[in-house]
N, C-alpha and C positions, 0 to 999 in steps of 0.2 A: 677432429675431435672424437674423443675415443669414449662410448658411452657402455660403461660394466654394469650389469644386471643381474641381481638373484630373483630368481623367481620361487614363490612359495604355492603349494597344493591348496589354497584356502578357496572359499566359496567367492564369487567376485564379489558381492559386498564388502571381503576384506580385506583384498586386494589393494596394495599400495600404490595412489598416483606416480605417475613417473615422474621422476626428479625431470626438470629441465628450465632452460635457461633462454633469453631471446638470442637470433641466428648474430648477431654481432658480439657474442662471449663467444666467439669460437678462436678454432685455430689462425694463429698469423697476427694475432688483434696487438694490439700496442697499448699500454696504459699510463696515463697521466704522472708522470713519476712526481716524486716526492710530495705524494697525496694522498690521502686516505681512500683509495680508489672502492668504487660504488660498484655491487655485485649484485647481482638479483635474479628470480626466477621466482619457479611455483613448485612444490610438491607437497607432497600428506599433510592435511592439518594436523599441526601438533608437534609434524616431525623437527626434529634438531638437526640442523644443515652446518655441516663444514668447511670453511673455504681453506685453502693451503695454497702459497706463492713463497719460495723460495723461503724457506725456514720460518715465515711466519703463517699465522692461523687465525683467523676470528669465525666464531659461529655467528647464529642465528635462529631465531624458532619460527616455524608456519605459521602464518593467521587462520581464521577458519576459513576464509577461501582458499588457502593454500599458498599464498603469498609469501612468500620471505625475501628480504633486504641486509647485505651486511658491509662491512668496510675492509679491504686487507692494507696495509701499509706497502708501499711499491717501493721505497727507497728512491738510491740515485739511478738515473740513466744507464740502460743495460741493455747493448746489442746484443746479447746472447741469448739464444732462443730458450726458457726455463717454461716447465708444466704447471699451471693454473689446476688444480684441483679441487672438486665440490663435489658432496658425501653427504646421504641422509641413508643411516642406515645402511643397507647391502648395496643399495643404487649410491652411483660414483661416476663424476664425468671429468673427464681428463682435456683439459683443452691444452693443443700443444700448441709450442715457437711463439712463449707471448715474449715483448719486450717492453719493455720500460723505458718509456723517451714525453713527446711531446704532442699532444694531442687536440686540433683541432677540428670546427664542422662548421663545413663549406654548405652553403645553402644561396636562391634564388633561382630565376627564369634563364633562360635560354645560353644566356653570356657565360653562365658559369655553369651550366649543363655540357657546354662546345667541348667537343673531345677531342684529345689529342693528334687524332687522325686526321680531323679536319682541316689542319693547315698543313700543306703540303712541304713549307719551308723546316717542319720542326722532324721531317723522316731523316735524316742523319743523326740528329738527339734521341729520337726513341731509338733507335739500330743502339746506339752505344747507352744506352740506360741500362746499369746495373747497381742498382740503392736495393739492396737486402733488407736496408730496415727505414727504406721511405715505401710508406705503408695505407693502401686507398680502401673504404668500404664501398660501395657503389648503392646505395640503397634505389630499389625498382618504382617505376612511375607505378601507384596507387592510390585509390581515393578509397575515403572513406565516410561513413555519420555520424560514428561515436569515435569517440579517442580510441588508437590501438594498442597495444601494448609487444607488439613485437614487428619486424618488418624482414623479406627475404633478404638475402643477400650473403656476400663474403668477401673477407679482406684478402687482396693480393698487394706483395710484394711488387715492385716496382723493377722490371724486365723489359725487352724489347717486345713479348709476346700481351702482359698485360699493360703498358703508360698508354699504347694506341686509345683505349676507353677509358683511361684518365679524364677528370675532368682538368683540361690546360689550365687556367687559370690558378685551382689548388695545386697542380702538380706544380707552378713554377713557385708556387708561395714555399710550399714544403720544403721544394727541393732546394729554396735558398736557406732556408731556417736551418735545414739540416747537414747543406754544406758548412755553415758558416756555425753554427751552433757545437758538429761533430755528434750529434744526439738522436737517435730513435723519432722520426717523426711520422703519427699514425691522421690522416685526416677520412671524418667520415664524411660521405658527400650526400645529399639530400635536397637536390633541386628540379625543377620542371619548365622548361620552357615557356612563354609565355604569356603568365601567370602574375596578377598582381601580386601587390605585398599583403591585401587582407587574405588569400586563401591560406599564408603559412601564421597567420593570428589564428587563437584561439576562439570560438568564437563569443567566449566569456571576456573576453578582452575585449572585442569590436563591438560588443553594447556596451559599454561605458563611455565609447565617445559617439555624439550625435550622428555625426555624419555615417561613421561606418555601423552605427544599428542599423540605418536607415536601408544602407544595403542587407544584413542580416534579414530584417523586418521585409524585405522582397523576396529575399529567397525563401523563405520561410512561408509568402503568400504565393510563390510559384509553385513550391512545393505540394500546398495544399488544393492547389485547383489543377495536378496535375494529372492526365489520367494517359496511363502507358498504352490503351488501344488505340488511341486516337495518335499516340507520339511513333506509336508502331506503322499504323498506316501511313502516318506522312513517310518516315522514313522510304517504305516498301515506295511509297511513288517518288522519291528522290533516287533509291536508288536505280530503278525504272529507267528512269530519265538517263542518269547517269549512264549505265549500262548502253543504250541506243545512243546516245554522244559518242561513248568508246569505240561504238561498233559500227560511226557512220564515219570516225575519223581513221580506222583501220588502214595499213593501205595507201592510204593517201600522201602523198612526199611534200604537197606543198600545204599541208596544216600543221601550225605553229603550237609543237609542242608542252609549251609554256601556257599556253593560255586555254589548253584544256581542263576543266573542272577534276577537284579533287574527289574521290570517292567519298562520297558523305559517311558523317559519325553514325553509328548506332545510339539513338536515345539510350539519354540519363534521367534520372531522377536529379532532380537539382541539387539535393543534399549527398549524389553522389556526381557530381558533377565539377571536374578540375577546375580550379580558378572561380569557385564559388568562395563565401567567404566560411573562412575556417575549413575548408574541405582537406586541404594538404596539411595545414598543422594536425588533422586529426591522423592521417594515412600515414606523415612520411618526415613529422618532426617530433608530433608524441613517443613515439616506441622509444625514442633516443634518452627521453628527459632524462635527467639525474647521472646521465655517463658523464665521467668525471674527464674534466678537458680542460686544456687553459684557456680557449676563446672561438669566437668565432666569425666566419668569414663571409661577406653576402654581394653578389651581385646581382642586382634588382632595380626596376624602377621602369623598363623601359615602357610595362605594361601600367604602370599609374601616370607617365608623364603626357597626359592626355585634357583639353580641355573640359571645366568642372570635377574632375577627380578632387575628394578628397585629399589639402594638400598634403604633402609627402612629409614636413617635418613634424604635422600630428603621426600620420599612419607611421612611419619607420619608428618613432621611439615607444610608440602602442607595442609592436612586434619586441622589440629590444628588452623593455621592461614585462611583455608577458614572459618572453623567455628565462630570461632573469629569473624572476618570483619562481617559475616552476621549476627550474634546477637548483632553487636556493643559492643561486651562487651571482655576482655580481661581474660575470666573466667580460673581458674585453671582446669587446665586438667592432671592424673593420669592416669597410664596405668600401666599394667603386663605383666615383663618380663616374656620369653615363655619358660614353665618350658621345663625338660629335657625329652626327647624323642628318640625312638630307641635304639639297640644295642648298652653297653659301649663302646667306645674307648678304644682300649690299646699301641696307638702307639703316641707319640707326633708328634705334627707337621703336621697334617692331615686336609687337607682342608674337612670344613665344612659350609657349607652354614646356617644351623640352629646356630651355634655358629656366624657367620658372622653377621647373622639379632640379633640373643641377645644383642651383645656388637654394632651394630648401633642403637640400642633402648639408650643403654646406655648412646651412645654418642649425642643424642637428649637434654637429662639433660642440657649440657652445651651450646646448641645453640635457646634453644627455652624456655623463660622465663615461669615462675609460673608452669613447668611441675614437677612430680615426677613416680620415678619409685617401681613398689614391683617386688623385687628379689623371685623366685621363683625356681630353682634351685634345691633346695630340696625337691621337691615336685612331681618332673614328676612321671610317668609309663613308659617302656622302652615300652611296647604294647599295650598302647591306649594312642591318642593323648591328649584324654581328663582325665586329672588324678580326682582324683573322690574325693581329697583333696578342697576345694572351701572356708574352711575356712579361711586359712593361706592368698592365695592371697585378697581376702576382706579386710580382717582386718588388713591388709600391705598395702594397699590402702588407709585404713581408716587411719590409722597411720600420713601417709601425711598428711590426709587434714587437722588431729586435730589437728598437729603441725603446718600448715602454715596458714591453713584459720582460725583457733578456738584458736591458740595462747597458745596449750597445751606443757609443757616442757618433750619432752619425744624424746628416740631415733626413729627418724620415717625412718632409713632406715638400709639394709644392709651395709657392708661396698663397700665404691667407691674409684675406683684408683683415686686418685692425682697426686700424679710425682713420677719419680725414677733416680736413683741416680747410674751408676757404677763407683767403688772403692775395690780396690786392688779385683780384680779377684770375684765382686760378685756384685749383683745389689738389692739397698734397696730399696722398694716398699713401699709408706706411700700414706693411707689412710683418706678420709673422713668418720665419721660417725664410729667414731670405737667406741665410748663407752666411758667405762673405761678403756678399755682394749683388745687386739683380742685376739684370743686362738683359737684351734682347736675346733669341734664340740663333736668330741668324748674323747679326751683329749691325743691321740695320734700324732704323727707326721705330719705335711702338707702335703698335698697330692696336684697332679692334678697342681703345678706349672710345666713350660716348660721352658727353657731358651736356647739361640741359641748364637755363637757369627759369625762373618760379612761372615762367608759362607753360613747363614741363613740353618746349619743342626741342628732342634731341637734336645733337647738331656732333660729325665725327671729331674726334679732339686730336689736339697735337698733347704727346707725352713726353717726360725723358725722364730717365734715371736723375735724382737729387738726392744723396749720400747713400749709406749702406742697404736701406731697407726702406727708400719710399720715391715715389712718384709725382712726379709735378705734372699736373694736367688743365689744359686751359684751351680755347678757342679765340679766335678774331670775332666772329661770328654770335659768344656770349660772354656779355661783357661782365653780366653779375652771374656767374655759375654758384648752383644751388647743391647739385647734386650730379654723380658720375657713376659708368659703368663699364664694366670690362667683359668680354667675351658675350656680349648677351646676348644669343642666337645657336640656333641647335647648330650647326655648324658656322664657329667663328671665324673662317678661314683667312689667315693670317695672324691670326694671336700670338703673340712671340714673345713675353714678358716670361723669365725664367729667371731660378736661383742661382748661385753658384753652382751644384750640381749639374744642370739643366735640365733641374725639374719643375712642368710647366704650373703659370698662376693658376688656379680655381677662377671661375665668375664670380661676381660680384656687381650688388648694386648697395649704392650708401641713401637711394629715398626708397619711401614706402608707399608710392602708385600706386592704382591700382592698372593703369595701363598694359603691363604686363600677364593680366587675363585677358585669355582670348573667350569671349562671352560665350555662353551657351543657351542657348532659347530652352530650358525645360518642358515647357509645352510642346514646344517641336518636336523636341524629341522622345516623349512620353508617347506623343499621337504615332510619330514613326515603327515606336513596340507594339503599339496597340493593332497598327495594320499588320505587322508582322506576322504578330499571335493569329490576326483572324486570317491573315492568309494559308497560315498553316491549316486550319480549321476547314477551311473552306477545301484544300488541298484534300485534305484526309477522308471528307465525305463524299468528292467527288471520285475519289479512291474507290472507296464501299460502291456508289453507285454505279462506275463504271463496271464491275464485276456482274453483274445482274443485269434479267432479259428487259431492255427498254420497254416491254410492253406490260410487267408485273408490278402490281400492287407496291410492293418495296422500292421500284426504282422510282416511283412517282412519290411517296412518300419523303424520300431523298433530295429530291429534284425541288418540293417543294421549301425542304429544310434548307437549303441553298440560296434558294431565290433571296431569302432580305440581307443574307449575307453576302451577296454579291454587290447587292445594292448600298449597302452600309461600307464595301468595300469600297467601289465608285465612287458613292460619297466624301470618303476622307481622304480622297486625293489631295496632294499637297497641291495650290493653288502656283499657278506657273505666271 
């Protein structure tokens, strides 16, 4: 980006703000083609800003902060790298190699943070990656208090030297849209590790529903009784500690690398603290609002699929609908289901909170327009969270979009429950999205169905394929079945009901139990923060104390402020 300056002999009071723009209007950037594409920055109040894109021009005038917003026309799709031009006055910024294609942003924790480097399988595919105009922003982990309005970063080209820090997941979404489309695909990426899905809400958004003020309304009273001398000294005696664990394990051949402690964080402030809520929409989804994109892409969930979380089909369409409202725009939003994770299940009927958050993903589809979902099911690791697969969920994402947004006739999902039907001692499951046909994946028998009838004791079911798109499901075992379920376990292994395609079912259940919470004692676990906090406390003053001569005024002083929190400590030991 090429920034031209006059500069004038005036006093600084008349001295002109510098024109400039946020770090994602730069060079390499990609814009939303046939769209009134959204430009913006800051310079002089008053001044008149010109933008220029390939023979067209729209102005714009500063507000008194300095703000100015304008539209230019991008036309059709255009690999050829043309100069973005913006003008107030003498100042002039040239941003080179834009192109006009298709524009998405990629956002969530960890699964679609995983970089391309991390699968060892996909080093022959980067070695040969050369897409000139499949195009990545990388926005950097930041938190923030207030909403920001700019974030670092730069778009690279798609090379052998940059897809290694690709986020995999976007790069396979892209790079199908853009094989198969022939079009300019620019995705900017905006995720963290981690991270539930209220840190990327607003957090004007998450007091409008109970549940997630509730967390706001904590953070907001951790905030206020939080004091950084006290967060400092614990640190300083964690890292203490830490430091002499390093330095007794030195050396030593038979200490089990793995299971020594990680270097502790440096205290936050809670309102700058990752995975608070609203913390990352403010750092590293705000600067974005208003980029003009066809939609967006999210992998998320694995940090809400937790007992008592607020359930996921409030929080995800909270997120979907703030985003919305604040880009004005009603854009398609795709997300992945969370593949399967931990030790198979072998027992039906077993409350699971990760199968709980899958099939509330599911049931998002039906409540929140222009959404889709990629089934992923087939795909986990039962011992890492992050399966090392990144193809299939992408290009199952892509699936979507080229079916809904690009108008491509193709099967774009797994199969979805619809409705069920019991009759004579068995219950038929019919599907959306089956194909030509369902079938087993291996070509053996159904697996992984459950069926229960009204004394809600599941019992494993026999299944089979019965006509194009539905399921006969029954047991010996229950003679009046009520109701049925498929894959319902964070790892269903053996679930093998697929479409024509072979691509796998979604879970599903057809009753509304509440069996499938795994309870959480609140008091439990409120008293368990509570000893938390004071052990920090306790930590941090024996900290102060320790520094000073045992036999002074101040160490006794200490010693005493100690004593009932020790005892308050003892106290609320959890009763064995």
């Amino acid at each position: 980006m090429k920034r031209i300056l006059t500069f004038l002999l005036l006093s600084p009071s008349l001295l002109l703000a510098e024109l400039n723009v946020p770090h994602f209007f730069s060079d390499h950037m990609i814009l939303q083609r046939e769209r009134a594409a959204a430009i913006w920055g800051k310079a002089d109040a008053g001044a008149e800003v010109t933008i220029s894109f390939k023979g067209k021009s729209a102005t714009a005038k500063t507000s008194a902060d300095g703000k100015w917003k304008a539209q230019i026309e991008t036309g059709a799709a255009d690999a050829k790298g043309a100069v973005l031009t913006i003008s107030a006055g003498a100042d002039k910024i040239e941003i080179l190699d834009v192109l006009v294609g298709e524009v998405w942003f990629a956002s969530g924790q960890s699964n679609m943070f995983y970089t391309m480097n991390r699968s060892p399988e996909y080093a022959g595919l980067i070695a040969e990656s050369n897409h000139p105009a499949l195009r990545m922003f990388n926005a950097p982990l930041v938190t923030a208090e207030e909403n920001q309005e700019d974030i670092d970063g730069s778009w690279k080209a798609a090379t052998p030297e940059t897809v290694p820090d690709y986020s995999a997941v976007a790069f396979f979404f892209a790079r199908k849209l853009h094989l198969e489309l022939g079009v300019p695909v620019g995705v900017i990426k905006s995720a963290w590790g981690g991270k539930p899905v209220e840190t990327f809400t607003s957090r004007e958004a998450l007091n409008t529903l109970p549940g997630t003020k509730a967390l706001v309304d904590a953070m907001l009273k951790d905030e206020a009784s939080y004091d950084q001398a006290k967060a400092d000294a614990a640190y300083a005696t964690k890292l203490e500690q830490w430091k002499a664990t390093m330095a007794a394990a030195k050396g030593k051949p038979d200490v089990d690398r793995k299971r020594l402690p990680k270097k502790p964080d440096a205290p936050k402030r809670p309102l700058l603290t990752e995975g608070r809520p609203g913390v990352l929409y403010a750092a590293m989804i705000h600067p974005f609002v208003g980029y003009t994109m066809r939609g967006a892409i999210w992998y998320q969930g694995e940090g809400n699929a937790r007992p008592g979380a607020v359930p996921y089909d409030q929080t995800l369409p909270l997120m979907i609908n703030d985003w919305r409202k604040r880009w004005a725009d009603e854009f398609s939003f795709y997300y992945v289901q969370l593949a399967s994770y931990h030790a198979p299940s072998t027992a039906p009927g077993t409350p699971d909170s990760w199968a709980l958050t899958q099939d509330r993903m599911r049931l998002v589809l039906g409540t929140t327009p222009k959404t889709g979902m990629a089934i992923i099911n087939d795909v986990g690791e039962a011992n890492d969270i992050h399966p090392k697969n990144k193809k299939d969920p992408g290009e199952r994402l892509a699936r979507w979009a080229l079916a809904k947004d690009y108008g491509k006739q193709l099967i774009y999902s797994g199969p979805l429950f619809k409705s069920s039907e019991v009759k004579d001692g068995a219950i038929r499951v019919t599907f959306d999205q089956s194909g030509t046909g369902l079938k087993s994946r291996d070509g053996g028998p159904l697996k992984r169905f459950e069926i229960a009838g009204a004394d809600k004791v599941w019992k494993w079911a026999d299944a089979k394929v019965d006509g194009t798109d539905s399921v006969l499901v029954s047991s010996a075992e229950v003679k009046s079945p009520v109701a049925v379920r498929y894959a319902w376990a964070a790892n269903p292994e053996g679930a093998n009901l697929v479409n024509s395609d072979g691509l796998p079912a979604s879970v599903f259940r057809t009753d509304d139990w509440d069996d499938v919470e795994i309870k959480v004692d609140a008091t439990a676990a409120q008293a368990a923060n509570e000893r938390r906090v004071l052990a920090d406390q306790i930590k941090a003053i024996a900290a102060e104390r320790n520094k000073l001569d045992k036999k002074s005024p101040e160490y006794k002083a200490l010693q005493q402020k100690l004593q009932p929190l020790m005892e308050k400590y003892k106290a609320t030991a959890p009763k064995k």
